[in-house]
C-alpha positions in Angstrom: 0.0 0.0 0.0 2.8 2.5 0.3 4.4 1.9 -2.7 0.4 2.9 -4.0 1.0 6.1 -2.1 4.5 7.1 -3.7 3.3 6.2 -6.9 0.6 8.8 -6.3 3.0 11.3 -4.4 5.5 10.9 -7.4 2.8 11.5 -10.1 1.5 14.7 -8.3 5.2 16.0 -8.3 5.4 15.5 -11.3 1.8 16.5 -12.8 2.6 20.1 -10.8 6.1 20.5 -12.5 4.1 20.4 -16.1 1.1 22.9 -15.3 0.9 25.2 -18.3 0.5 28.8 -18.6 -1.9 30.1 -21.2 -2.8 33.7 -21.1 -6.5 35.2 -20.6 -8.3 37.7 -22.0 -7.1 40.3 -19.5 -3.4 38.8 -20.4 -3.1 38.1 -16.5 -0.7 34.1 -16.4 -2.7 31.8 -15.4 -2.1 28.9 -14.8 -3.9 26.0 -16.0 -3.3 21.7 -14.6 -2.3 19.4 -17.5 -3.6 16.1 -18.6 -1.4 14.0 -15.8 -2.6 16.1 -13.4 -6.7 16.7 -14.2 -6.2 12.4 -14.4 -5.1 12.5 -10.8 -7.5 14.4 -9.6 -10.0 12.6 -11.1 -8.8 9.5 -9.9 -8.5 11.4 -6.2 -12.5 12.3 -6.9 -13.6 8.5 -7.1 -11.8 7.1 -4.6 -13.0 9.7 -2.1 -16.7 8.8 -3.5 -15.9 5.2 -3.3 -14.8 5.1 0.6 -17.6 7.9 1.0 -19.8 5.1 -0.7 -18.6 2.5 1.7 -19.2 4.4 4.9 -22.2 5.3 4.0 -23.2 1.4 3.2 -21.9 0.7 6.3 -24.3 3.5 8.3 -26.8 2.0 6.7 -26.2 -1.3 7.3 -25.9 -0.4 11.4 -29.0 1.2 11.0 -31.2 -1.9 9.5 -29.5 -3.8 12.0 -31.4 -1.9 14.5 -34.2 -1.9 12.1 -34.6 1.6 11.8 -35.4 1.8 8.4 -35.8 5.2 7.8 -32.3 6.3 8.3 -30.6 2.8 7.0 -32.8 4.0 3.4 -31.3 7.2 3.7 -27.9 6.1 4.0 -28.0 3.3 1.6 -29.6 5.6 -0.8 -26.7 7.8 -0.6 -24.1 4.8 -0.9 -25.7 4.4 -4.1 -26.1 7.9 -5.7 -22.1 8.2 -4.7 -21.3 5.1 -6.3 -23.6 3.3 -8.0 -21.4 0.2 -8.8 -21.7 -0.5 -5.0 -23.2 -4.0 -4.8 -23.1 -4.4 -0.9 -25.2 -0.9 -1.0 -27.8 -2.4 -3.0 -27.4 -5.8 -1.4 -28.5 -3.9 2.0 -31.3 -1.8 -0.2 -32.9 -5.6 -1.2 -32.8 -6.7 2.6 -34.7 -3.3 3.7 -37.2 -3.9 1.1 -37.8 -7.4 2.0 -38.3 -6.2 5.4 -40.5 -3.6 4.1 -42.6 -5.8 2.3 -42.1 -4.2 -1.1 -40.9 -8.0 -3.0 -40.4 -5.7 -6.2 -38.0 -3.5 -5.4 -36.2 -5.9 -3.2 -36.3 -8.1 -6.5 -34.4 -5.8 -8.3 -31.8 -4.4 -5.4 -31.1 -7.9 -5.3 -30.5 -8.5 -9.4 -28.1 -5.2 -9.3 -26.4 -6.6 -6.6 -26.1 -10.2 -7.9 -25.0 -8.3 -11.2 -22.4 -6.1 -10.3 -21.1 -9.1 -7.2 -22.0 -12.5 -9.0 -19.6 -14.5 -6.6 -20.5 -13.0 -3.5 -21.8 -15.7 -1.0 -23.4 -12.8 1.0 -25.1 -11.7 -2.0 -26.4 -15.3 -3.0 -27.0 -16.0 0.1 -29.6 -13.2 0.6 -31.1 -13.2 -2.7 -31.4 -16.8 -2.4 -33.6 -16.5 1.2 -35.8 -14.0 -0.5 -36.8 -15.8 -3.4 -37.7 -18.6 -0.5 -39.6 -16.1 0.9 -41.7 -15.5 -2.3 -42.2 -19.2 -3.3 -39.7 -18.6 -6.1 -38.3 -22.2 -4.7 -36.4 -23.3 -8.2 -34.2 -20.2 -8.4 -33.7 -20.1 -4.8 -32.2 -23.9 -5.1 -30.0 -22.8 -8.1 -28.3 -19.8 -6.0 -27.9 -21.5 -3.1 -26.4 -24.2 -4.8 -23.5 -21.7 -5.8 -23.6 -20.2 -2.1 -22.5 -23.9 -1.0 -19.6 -23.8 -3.6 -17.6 -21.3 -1.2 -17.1 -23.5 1.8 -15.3 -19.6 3.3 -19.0 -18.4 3.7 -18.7 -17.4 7.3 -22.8 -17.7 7.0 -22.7 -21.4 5.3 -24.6 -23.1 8.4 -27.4 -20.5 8.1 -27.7 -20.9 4.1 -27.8 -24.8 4.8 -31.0 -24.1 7.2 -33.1 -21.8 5.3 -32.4 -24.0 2.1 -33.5 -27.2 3.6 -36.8 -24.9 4.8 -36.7 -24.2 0.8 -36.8 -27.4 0.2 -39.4 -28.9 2.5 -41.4 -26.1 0.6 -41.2 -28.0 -2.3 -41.6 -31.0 -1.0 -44.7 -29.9 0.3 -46.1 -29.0 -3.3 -45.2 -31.8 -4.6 -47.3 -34.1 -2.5 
């Protein structure tokens, strides 16, 4: 990680060294950042959204967690407008809805998240419990199948359980 920050030290150095002066209207030097250095900042720009993003999913997630859904919305919300890629944001966004009973747009917090984090067990995991929860047995069975793949799931016993509930679901139907 230090070397990351050196790199970045090093290219700033270096992106202020090559600033260019053009002259204004008024003839006043001024003086203007070059292509290095506009990258940087860019760069600088979405990593700062990205942790911003990160806390905020976080907040959120504390605040479902004590099921107070109003601010854990607002926060998650926010994780997402700051960086929309987030898939743990939107993983949190499908739980609230679930708890919320609003199956539609958990339903699609979930497919965004599933999308942008197709091998996160977390991500299966919870998808997976909701389409239980809706009857949805067949593609509940298929994710969890890929939740058991990852014997690292630090949840695996609790996926186990609510599949085998999944299951005697569909055994149920079927006699």
């Amino acid at each position: 990680m230090k070397s990351g920050y050196f790199v970045l030290l090093l290219a700033s150095f270096i992106g202020l060294t090559s600033c260019q002066t053009i002259n204004s209207s008024n003839d006043a030097a001024v003086s203007q950042p070059s292509s290095s250095e506009t990258a940087i900042n860019v760069q600088h720009r979405d990593v700062i959204a990205i942790t911003s993003s990160d806390n905020y999913t976080r907040l959120g997630a504390a605040y479902l967690a004590r099921e107070n859904y109003e601010k854990a919305s607002v926060k998650l919300k926010k994780a997402i407008q700051l960086n929309a890629s987030n898939a743990k944001a939107h993983n949190y966004l499908g739980v609230l809805y679930w708890r919320l009973d609003k199956p539609q747009l958990a339903d699609k917090e979930f497919k965004l998240s599933q999308q942008l984090a197709p091998l996160n067990s977390a991500v299966l995991d919870n998808y997976a419990s909701f389409l239980c929860s809706q009857k949805r047995y067949q593609e509940a069975s298929t994710l969890f199948g890929q939740v058991f793949s990852n014997p690292l799931y630090d949840r695996l016993s609790n996926a186990y359980q609510v599949s085998a509930d999944c299951d005697l679901e569909i055994g149920k139907m079927n006699t």
